[in-house]
Backbone as ProteinMPNN parsed JSONL, in Angstrom:
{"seq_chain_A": "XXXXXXXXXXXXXXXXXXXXXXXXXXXXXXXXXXXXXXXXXXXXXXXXXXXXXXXXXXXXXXXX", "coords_chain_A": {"N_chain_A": [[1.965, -4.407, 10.191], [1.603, -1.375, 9.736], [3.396, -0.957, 7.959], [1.701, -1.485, 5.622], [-0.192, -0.33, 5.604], [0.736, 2.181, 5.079], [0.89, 2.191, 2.364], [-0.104, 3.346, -1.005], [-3.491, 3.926, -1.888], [-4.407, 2.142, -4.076], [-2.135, 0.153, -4.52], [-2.66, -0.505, -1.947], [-4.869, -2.259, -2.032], [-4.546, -4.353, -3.856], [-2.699, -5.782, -2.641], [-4.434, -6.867, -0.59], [-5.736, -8.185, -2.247], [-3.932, -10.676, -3.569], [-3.267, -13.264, -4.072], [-0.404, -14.496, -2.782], [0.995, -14.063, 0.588], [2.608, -11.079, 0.364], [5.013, -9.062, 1.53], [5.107, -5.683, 2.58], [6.953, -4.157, 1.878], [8.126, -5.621, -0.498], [5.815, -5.162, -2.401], [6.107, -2.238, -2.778], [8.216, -1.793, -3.847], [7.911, -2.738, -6.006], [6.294, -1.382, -7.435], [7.235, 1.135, -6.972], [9.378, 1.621, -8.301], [8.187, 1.135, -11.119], [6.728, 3.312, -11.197], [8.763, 4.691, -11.618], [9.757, 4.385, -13.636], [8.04, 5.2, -15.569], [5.839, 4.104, -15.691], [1.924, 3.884, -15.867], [-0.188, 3.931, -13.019], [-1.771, 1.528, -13.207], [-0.652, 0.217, -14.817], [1.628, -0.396, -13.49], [0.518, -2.182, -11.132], [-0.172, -4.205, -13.383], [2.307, -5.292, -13.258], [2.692, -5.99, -11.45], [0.964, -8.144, -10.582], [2.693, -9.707, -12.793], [4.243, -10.095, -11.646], [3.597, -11.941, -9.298], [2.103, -13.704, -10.827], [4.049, -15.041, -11.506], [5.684, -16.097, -9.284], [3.772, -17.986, -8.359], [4.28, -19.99, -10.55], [6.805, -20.853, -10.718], [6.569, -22.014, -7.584], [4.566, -23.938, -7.922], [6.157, -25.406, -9.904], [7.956, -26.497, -8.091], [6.665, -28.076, -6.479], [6.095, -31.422, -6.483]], "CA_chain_A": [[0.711, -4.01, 9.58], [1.225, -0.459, 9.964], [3.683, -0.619, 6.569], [0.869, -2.053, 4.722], [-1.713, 0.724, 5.928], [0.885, 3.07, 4.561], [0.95, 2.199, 0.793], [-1.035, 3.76, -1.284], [-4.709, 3.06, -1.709], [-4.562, 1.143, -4.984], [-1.656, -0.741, -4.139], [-3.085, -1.728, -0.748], [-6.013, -3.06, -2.294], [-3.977, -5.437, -4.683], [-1.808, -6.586, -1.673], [-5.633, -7.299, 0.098], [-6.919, -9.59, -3.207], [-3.354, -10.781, -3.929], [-2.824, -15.206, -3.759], [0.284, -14.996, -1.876], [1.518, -13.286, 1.641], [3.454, -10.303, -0.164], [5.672, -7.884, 2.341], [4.478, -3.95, 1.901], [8.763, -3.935, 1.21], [8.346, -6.022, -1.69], [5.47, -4.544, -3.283], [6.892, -1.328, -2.853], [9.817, -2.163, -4.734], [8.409, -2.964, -7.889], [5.626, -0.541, -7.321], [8.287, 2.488, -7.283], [10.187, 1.112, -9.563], [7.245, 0.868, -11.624], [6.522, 4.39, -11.289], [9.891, 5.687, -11.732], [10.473, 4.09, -15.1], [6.981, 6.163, -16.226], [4.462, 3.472, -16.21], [0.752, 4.289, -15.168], [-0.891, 2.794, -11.594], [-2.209, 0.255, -14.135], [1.08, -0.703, -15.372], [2.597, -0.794, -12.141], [-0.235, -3.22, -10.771], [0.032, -5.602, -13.993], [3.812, -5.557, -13.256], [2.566, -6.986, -9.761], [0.311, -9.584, -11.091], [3.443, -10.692, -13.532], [5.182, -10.912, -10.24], [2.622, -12.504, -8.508], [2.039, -15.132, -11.731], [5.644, -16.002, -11.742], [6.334, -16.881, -8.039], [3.123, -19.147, -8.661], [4.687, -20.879, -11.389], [7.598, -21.407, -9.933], [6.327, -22.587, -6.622], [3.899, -25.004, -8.453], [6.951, -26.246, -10.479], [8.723, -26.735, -6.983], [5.922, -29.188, -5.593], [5.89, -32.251, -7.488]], "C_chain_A": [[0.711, -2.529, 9.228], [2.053, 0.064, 8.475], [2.715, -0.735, 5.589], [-0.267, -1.422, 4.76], [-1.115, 2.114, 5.452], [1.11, 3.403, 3.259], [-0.302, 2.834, 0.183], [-2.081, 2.978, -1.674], [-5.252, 1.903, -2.979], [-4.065, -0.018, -4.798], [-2.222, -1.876, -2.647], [-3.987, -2.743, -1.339], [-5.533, -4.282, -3.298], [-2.942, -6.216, -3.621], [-3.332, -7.522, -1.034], [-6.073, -8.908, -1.248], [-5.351, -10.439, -3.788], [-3.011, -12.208, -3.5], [-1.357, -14.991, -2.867], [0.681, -13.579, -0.827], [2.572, -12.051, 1.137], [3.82, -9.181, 1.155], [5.133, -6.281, 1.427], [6.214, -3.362, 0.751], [8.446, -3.677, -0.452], [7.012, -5.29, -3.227], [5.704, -3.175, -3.464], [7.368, -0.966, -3.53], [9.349, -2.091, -6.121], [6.904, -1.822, -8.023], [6.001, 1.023, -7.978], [9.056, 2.539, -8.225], [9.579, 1.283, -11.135], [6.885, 2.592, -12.783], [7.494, 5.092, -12.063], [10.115, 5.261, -13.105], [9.216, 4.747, -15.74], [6.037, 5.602, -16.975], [3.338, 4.353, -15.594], [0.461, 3.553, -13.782], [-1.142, 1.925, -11.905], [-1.12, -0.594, -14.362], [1.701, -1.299, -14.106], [1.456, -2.334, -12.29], [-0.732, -4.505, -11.868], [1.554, -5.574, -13.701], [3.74, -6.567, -12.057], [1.889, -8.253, -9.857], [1.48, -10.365, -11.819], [4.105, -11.04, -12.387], [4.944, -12.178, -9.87], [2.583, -14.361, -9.252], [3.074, -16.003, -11.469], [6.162, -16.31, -11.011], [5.349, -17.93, -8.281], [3.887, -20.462, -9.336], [5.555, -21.406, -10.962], [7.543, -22.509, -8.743], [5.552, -23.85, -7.265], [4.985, -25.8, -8.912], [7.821, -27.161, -9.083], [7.673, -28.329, -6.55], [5.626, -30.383, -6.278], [5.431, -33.5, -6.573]], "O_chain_A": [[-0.151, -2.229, 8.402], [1.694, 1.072, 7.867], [2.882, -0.027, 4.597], [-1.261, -1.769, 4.121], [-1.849, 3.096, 5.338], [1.442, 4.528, 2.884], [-1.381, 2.849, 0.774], [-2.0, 1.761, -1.843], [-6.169, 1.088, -2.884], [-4.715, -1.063, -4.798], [-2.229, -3.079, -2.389], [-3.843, -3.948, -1.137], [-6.346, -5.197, -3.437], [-2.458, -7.293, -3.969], [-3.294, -8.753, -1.032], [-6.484, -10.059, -1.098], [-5.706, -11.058, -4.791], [-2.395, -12.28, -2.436], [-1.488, -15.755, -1.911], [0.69, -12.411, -1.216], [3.632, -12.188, 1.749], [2.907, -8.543, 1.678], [4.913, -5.975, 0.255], [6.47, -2.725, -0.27], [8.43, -2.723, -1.229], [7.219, -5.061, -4.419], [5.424, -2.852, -4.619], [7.182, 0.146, -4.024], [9.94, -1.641, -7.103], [6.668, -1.602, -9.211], [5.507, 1.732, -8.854], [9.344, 3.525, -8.904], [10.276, 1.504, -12.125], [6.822, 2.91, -13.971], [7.24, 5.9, -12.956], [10.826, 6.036, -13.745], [9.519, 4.869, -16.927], [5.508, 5.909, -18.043], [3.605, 5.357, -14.934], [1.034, 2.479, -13.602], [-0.906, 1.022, -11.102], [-0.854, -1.772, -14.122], [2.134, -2.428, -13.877], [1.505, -3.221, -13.143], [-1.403, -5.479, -11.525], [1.939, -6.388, -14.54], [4.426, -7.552, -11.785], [2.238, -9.275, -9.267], [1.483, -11.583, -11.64], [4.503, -12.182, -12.162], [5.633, -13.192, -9.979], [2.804, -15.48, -8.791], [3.093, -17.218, -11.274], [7.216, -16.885, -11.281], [5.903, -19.014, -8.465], [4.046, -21.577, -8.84], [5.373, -22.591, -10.683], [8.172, -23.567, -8.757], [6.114, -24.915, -7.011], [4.992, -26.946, -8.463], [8.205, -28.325, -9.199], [8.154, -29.451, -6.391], [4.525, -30.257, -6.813], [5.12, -34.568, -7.099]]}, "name": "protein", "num_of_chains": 1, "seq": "XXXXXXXXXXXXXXXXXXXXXXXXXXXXXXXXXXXXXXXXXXXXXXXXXXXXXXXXXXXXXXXX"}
């Protein structure tokens, strides 16, 4: 818990309203990543929703 109290305060709050169990790691990752390629906080956090969409999809496709 104590990784996930150290992200910053936007990101936490999209890990808080976010449909699946995401590690502080993993949003991290594409968070920084996010950053470093010289998106906005915005950008980042639709980069996390396309994440987010596309394990959905997946997983839905999985359960038949």
């Amino acid at each position: 818990m104590s990784r996930h109290d150290a992200l910053p305060p936007a990101l936490r709050r999209w890990v808080i309203h976010a449909a699946l169990p995401w590690s502080a790691r993993s949003v991290l990752r594409i968070w920084t990543r996010a950053l470093q390629q010289g998106q906005s906080e915005d950008e980042a956090l639709a980069r996390l929703d396309a994440a987010e969409r596309a394990t959905l999809r997946r997983e839905s496709f999985g359960c038949a």
